[in-house]
N, C-alpha and C positions, 0 to 999 in steps of 0.2 A: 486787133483793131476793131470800133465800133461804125456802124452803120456810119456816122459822121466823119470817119477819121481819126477819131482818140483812141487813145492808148486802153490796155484795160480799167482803165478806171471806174467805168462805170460797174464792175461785178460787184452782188453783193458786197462782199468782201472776204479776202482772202481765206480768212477762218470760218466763214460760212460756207462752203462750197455747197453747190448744186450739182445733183444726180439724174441721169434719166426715171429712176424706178421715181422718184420726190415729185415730178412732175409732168409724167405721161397721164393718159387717162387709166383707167384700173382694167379695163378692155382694152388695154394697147395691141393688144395680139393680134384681134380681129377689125379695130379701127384705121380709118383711112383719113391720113391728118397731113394736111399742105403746110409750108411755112417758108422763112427765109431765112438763109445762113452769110456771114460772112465767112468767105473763105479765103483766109490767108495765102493758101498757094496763085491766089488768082486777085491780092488785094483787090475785092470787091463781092459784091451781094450775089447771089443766087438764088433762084426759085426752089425747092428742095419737096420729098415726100416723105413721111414716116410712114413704113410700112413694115408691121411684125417688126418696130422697136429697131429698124433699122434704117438707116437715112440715106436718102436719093439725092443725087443732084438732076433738077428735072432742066436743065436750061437748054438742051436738045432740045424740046420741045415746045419749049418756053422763053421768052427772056426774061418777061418778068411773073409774079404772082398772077397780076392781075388779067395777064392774058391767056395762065394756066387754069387758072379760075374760070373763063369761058370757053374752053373743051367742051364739049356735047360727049367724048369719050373718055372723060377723064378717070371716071369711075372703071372702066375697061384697061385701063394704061394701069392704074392701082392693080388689076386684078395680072393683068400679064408682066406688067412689071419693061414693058419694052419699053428700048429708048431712054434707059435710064441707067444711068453711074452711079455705083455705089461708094459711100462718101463716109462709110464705115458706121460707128457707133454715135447715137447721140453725145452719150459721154465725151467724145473726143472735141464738144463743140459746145462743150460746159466747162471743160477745164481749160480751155480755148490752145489747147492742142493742133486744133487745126482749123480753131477761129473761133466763133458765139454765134450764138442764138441773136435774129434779127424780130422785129417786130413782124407778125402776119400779115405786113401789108405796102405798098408800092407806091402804084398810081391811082389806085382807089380813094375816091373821099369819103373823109373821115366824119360821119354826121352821129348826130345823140339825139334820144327822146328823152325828153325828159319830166318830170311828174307822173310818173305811170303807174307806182304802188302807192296806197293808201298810208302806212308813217311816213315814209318819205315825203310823199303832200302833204303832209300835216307840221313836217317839219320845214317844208318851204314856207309855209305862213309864217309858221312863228318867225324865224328866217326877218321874211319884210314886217312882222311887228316889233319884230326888237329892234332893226334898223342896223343892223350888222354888230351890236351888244351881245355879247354873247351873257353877261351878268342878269340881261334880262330875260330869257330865254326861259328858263326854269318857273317863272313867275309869269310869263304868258304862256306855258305849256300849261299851269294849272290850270288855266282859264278855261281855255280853249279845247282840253282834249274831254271835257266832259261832255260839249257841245257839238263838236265836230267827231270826235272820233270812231264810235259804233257809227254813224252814218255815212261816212265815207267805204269801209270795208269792203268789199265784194260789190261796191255797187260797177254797174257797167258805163263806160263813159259812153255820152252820148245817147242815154237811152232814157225813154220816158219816167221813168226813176229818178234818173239824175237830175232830169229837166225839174222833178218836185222839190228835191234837195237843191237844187238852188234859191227856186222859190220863198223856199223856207228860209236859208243862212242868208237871202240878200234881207228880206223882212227882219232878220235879225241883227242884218247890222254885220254880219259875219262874213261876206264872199269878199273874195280875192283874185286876182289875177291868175295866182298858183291854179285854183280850185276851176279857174276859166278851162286853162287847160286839161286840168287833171281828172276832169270831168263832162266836160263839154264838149261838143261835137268834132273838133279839131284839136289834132296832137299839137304841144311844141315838139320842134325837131329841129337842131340846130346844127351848125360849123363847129365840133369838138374841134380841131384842129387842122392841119395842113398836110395831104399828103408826103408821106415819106418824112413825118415828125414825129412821129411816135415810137416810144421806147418797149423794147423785148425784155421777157421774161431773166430777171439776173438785174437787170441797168436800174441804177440809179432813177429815182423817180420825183418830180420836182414841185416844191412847193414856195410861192411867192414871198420872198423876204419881206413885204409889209404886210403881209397877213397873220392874224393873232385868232383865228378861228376858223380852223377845216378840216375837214374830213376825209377819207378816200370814199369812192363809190362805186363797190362792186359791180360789175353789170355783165350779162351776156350778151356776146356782140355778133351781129348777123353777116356773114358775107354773100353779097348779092350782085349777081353779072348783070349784063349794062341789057338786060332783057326782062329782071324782073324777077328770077330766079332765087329761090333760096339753094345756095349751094352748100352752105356750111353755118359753125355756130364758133368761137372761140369767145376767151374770158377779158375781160376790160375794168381795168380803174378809170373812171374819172374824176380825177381830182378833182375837189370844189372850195374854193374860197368863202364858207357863209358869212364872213365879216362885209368881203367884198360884193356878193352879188346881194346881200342883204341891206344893203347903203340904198341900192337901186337896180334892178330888175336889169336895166340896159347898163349895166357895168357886166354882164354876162361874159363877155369876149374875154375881158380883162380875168374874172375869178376861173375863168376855162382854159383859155387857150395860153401857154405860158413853157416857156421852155422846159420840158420832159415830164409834162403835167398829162402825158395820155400815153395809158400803159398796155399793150396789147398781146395777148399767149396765151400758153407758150407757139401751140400753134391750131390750126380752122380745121377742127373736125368735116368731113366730108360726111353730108347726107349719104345714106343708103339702107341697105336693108336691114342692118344694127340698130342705124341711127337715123332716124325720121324728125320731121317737124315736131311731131307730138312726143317726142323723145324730149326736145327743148324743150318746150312749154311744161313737160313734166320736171325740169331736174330742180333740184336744190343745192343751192348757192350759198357755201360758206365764206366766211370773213374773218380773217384774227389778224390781231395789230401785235407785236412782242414790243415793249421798248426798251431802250437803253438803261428804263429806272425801273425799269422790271414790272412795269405795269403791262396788264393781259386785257385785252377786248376780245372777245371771241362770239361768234352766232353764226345762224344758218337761217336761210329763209327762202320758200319757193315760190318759182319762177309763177306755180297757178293761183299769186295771190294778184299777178297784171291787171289794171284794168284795162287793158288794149292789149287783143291780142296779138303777137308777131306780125301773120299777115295782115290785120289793119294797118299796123305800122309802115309797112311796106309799101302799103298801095298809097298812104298819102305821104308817104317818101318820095317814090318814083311812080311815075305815071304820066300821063300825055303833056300836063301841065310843066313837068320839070322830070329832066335826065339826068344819067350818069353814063356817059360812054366807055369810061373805064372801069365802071364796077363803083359799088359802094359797101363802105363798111356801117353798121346801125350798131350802137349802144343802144339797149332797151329799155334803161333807166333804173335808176338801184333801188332795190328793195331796203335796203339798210339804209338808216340815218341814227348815228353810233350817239348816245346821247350819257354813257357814262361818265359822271363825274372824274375827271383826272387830276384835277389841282385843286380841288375845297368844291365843298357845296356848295350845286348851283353852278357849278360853271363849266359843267358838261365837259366834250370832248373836242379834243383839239391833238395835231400833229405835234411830236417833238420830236429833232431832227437825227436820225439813226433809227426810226422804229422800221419793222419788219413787217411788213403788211402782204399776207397770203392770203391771195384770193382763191377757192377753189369747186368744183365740184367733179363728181365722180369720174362723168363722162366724157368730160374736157380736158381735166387735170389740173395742176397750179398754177397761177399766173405769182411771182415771188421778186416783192422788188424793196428797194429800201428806201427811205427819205432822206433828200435833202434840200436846199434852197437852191431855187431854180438856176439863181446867177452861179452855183457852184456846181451844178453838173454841168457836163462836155456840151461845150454850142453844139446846135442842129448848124454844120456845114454841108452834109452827103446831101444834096436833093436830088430835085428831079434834072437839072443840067449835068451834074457830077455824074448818077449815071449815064444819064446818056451817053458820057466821054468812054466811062467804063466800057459799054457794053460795043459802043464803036471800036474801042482799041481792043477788045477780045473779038472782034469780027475781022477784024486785019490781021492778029493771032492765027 
């Protein structure tokens, strides 16, 4: 069963299977990695640990993620291991032997930065010059990255620099809304989606039947307790609609938020002595699309090309002005904005519905899911009521 209730349908697919060795981190041995399982024996979710490649059930201690997530000892419970049932092999919850892989996330909201690498900005311009055309795109990339491009790089947003680069591209005729953000003293930072809507590693991952232009978008995504805390880091698609948000800026909701359009895994590395801040900010984030017509995208690109770093992001996430009392999850915004050609020159990239899109890096692992249109993956039913029934009638249990 899936987080929602459906059948397996959401798995890759049958002759694609997934392995734990395909999608732990390459440090699984010594990593300390949180997540959620459905568990068949108990139709319904669980809070869970991967520890030395072997899976917990933490709900003794926990009911949900998001309250395992605020432990002050959680790192000590990883290392002693108390308190906790063992719930056998990951494998066993890949093959769904004894259920699947859920998304890393609960009651936590699900927020996105977005514009925070330099192509990717460059490609939200183009974006609102073409006006959601994708035919024009190629023909305002020439324009503009001769102009825009070396100057945006490594600049720091927000910083006296940038304040010059504005100066210059607005005299030019050249600033944008994009460039407000993606350079200018305040992040965008938005509502990806709905807690308890987002899809895990393996599920089917959703893309708007009226849209003819989009992309996935990698990203590392930050798990933060409801105090401010970096507690961990896992991998995230956001889907994005550029036909859709490139019509008009405030069509945002609609090219984001969209049923199985936010994809989160496999599961939230815990900070510690492995794995630090500066571990994140170090890593490098691969991307490859397989499709059905046998077209290959494939890159890599590091996390130290940000122009904001993590805990900036953070602090104008949460801070006095605006809370999260159950924790928040952050997208850090993707470095990738996939611009090969896939159907003729000039008309760049776009989903077609079966591609395989693994997102990965070392020390997280693969996030592996595959596309289709959103109206055909399994409705988001399981919420935040559904459990609640759940975990009532397992307290009467």
């Amino acid at each position: 069963m899936t987080d929602n209730g459906q059948p397996d349908a959401t798995t890759v697919s049958a002759g694609d299977p997934l392995q734990a060795q395909d999608i732990l981190p390459t440090d699984f041995a010594q990593a300390k990695l949180a997540g959620r399982v459905w568990r068949n024996d108990l139709n319904g979710p669980s809070p869970v640990l991967v520890l030395g490649g072997e899976l917990y059930d933490a709900s003794s201690l926990a009911f949900t993620l998001a309250d395992l997530l605020e432990r002050p000892d959680l790192l000590d419970i990883c290392t002693s291991r108390r308190g906790l049932e063992s719930l056998g092999a990951v494998d066993d919850f890949l093959s769904g032997a004894k259920g699947r892989l859920l998304a890393p996330a609960d009651l936590q909201s699900i927020k996105a930065a977005g514009v925070t690498f330099a192509d990717s900005m460059l490609e939200r311009v183009i974006e609102e010059q073409a006006k959601g055309r994708p035919e024009q795109a190629q023909l305002i990339r020439d324009r503009l990255v001769p102009v825009l491009g070396d100057r945006l790089r490594g600049l720091v947003a927000g910083s006296p620099q940038a304040e010059q680069v504005k100066a210059l591209l607005l005299e030019m005729g050249a600033w944008s809304q994009y460039l407000e953000v993606g350079i200018g003293p305040d992040a965008e930072i938005f509502t990806k989606s709905q807690p308890m809507s987002a899809v895990g590693c393996g599920d089917l991952i959703g893309i708007h039947p009226m849209s003819k232009w989009n992309n996935p978008e990698p990203e590392v995504v930050l798990a933060i307790a409801s105090d401010g805390r970096i507690v961990g880091a896992t991998l995230g698609n956001d889907v994005n609609l550029r036909d859709v948000e490139g019509r008009s800026a405030l069509l945002l909701g609609k090219a984001k938020d969209n049923n199985a359009s936010c994809a989160i895994g496999p599961f939230i590395r815990l900070l510690d002595e492995h794995f630090n801040l500066e571990s994140v900010e170090s890593l490098d984030v691969s991307l490859r699309v397989d499709g059905p017509d046998g077209f290959l995208l494939h890159g890599s690109s590091p996390m130290k090309a940000i122009s904001r770093k993590p805990r900036e992001l953070v602090s104008q996430l949460l801070n006095r002005s605006h809370q999260y009392p159950d924790g928040v999850l952050l997208f850090l915004g993707t470095m990738f904005a996939p611009v090969q050609d896939r159907h003729g020159s000039g008309q760049g990239f776009t989903h077609e519905i079966g591609d395989r899109v693994t997102i990965s890096a070392p020390q997280l692992g693969k996030l592996v899911n595959r596309v289709a249109h959103s109206d055909q993956c399994p409705p988001w039913e399981f919420g935040l009521r559904a459990l609640f029934h759940h975990l009532l009638q397992r307290r009467k249990a």
